[in-house]
MIFIKE-815534 format. One line per 8 residues: number of its first residue (from 1); their letters; for each residue x, y, z of N, C-alpha, C. Coordinates in pm, whole numbers. Example, Ala and Ser with C-alpha at 12.3 -4.5 7.8 and 13.67 -1.06 7.14 Angstrom:
1> as> 1319,-569,780,1230,-450,780,1320,-330,780 | 1285,-225,708,1367,-106,714,1290,3,787
//
This chain:
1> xxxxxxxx> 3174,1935,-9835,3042,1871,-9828,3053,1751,-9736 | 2960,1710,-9661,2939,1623,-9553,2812,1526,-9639 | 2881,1400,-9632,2781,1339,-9686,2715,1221,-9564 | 2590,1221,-9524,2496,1188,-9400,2447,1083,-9423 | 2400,984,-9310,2329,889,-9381,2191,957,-9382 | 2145,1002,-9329,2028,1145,-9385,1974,1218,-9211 | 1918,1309,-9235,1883,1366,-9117,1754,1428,-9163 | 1612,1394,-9080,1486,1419,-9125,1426,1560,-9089
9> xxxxxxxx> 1401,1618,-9226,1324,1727,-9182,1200,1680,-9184 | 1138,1692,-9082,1018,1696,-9027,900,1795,-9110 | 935,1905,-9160,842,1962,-9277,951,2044,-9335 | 898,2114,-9467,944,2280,-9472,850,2260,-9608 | 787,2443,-9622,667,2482,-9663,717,2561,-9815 | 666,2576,-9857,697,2611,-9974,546,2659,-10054 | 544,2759,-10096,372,2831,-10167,249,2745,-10097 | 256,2719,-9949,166,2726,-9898,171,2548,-9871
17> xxxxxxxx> 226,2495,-9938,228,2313,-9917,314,2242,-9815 | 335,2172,-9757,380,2117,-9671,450,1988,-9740 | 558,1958,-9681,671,1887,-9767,792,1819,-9639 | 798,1710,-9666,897,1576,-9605,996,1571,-9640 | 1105,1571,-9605,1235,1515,-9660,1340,1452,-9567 | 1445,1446,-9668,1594,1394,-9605,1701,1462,-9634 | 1775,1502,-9539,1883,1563,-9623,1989,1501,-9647 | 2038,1439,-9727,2177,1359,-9755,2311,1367,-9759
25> xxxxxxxx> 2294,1547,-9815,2460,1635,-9772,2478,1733,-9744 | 2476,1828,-9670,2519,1933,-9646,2604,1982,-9616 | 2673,2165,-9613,2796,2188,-9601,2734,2360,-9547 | 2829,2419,-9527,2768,2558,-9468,2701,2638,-9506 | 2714,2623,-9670,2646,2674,-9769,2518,2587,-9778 | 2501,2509,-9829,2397,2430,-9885,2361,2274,-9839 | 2264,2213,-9891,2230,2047,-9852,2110,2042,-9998 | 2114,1906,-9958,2033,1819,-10083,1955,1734,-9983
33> xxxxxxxx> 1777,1767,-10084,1729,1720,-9990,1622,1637,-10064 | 1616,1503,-10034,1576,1416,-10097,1433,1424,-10057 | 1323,1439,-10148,1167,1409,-10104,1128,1279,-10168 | 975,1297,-10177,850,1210,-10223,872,1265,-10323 | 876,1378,-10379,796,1452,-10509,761,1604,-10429 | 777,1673,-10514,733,1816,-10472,612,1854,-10593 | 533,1941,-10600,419,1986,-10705,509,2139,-10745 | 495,2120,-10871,540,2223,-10928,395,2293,-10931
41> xxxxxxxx> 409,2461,-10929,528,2587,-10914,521,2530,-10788 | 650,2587,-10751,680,2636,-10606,794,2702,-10609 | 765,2807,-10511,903,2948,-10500,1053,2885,-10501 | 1143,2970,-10526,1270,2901,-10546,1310,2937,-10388 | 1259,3033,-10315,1329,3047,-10235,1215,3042,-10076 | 1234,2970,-9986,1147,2944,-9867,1212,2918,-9764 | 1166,2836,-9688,1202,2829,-9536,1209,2672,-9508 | 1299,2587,-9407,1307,2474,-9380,1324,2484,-9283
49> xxxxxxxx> 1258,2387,-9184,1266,2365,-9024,1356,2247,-9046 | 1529,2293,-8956,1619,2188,-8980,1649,2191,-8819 | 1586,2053,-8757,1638,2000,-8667,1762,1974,-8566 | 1821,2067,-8510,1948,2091,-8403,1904,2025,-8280 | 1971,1905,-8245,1936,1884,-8117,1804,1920,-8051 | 1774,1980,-7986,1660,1958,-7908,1593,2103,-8008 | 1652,2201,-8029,1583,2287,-8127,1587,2279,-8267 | 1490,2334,-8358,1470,2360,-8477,1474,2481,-8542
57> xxxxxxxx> 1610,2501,-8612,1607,2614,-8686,1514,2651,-8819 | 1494,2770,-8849,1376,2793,-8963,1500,2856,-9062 | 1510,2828,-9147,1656,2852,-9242,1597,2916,-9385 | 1667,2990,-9439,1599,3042,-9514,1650,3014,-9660 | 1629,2925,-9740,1679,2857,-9848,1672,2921,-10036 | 1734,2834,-10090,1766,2927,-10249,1748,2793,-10306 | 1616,2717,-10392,1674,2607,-10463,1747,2727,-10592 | 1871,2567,-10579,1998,2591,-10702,1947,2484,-10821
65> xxxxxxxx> 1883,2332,-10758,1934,2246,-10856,1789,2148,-10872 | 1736,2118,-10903,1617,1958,-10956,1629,1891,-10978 | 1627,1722,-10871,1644,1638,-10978,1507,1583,-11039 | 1489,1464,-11091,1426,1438,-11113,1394,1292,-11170 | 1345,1189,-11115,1329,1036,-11170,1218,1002,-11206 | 1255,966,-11323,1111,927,-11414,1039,1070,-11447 | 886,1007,-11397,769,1156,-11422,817,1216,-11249 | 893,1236,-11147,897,1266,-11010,1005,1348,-11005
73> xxxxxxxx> 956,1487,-10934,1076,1554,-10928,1049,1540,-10743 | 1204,1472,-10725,1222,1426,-10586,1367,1467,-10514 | 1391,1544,-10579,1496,1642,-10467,1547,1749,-10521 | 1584,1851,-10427,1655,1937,-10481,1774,2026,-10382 | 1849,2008,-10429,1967,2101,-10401,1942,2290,-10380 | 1997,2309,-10258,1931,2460,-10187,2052,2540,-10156 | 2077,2622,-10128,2187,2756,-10124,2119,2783,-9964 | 2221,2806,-9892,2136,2876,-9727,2195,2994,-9754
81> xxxxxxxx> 2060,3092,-9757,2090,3220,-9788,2099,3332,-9609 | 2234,3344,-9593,2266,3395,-9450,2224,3305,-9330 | 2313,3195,-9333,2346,3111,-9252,2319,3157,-9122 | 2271,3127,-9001,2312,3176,-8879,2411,3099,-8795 | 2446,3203,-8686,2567,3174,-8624,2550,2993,-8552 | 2456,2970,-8481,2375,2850,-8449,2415,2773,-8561 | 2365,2757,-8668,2355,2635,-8791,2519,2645,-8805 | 2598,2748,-8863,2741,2741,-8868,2823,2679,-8748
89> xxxxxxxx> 2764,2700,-8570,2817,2568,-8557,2795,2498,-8471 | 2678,2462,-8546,2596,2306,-8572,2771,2250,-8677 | 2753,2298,-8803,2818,2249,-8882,2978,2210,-8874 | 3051,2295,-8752,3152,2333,-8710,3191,2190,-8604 | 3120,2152,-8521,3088,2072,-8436,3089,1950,-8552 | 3013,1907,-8617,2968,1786,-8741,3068,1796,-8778 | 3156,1867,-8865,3293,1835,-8917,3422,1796,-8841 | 3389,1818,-8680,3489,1788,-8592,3495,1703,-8526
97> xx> 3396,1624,-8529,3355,1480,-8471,3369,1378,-8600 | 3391,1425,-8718,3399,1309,-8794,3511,1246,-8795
//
């Protein structure tokens, strides 16, 4: 796990809503991604536009985990379900510069 000082997703959609975050750690498998609050239901599994250099990959995600502070559920932990070759190394590159 790579822990970031955060890297902004710009949206990712989920049952039709539109949603902000940060991601704080990621690893080839997965990242945690800190919001505002999300509205429950929403699908466990969707899509995130994650920012590569000048492009944006559309990634196709598994929440695993919820947190939650106070009455706010404000992040959650995701599974990347079939990584692509691109994001793997994105990630490959990030672990070799550290």
């Amino acid at each position: 796990i790579i822990f970031l000082s955060t890297i902004s997703l710009t949206l990712f959609y989920c049952d039709n809503n539109e949603y902000t975050g940060n991601v704080t750690d990621l690893s080839q498998h997965g990242m945690f991604i800190s919001t505002d609050g999300m509205c429950f239901p929403f699908s466990s599994e969707f899509k995130i536009a994650f920012p590569i250099k000048t492009e944006v990959l559309n990634i196709l995600v598994l929440v695993r985990r919820i947190t939650k502070t106070k009455d706010c559920y404000d992040g959650i932990g995701v599974e990347i379900l079939n990584p692509t070759k691109h994001y793997l190394e994105y990630m490959k590159d990030l672990c070799n510069n550290l």
